[in-house]
N, C-alpha and C positions, 0 to 999 in steps of 0.2 A: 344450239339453234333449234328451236321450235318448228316442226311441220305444223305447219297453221293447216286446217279445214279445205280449204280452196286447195292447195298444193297435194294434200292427200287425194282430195275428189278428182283434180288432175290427174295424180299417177297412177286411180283405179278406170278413169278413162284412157289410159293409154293404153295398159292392159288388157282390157274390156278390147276393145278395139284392134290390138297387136292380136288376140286369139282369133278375135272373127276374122279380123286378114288371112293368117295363117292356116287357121283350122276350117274354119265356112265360108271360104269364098264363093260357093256353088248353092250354100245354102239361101230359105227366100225368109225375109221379116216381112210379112203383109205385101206390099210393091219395092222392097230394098232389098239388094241383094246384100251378102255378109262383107263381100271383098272392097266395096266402094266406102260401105258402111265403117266396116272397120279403120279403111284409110281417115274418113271424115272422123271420126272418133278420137283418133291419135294425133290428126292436126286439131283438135279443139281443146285437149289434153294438154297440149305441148301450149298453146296459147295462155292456158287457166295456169300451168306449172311458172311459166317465165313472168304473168303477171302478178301471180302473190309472193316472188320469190321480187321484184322489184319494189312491190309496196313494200315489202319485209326490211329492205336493203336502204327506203330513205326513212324507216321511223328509227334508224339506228345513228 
């Protein structure tokens, strides 16, 4: 099974996102902090992951 483009760009935003949780929560991005940031990050991951992994599942 192919990792299609959308499912990777998901699993590097969950990543992205799981490290600013984990590691800058205290850190500042302009007016965002890392810990909110990161949480928003991993739910939008988790969303792009489950949606290319269903279009994936009905072109089969």
């Amino acid at each position: 099974m192919q990792i299609r483009f959308a499912a990777g760009f998901g699993i590097l935003l969950v990543l992205a996102g799981a490290a600013l949780w984990l590691f800058a929560r205290d850190t500042e991005f302009f007016w965002f902090r890392g810990g909110p940031l990161g949480a928003v990050l991993v739910v939008v991951g988790v969303i792009d992951i489950v949606s290319a992994l269903r279009t994936d599942r009905r072109k089969l």
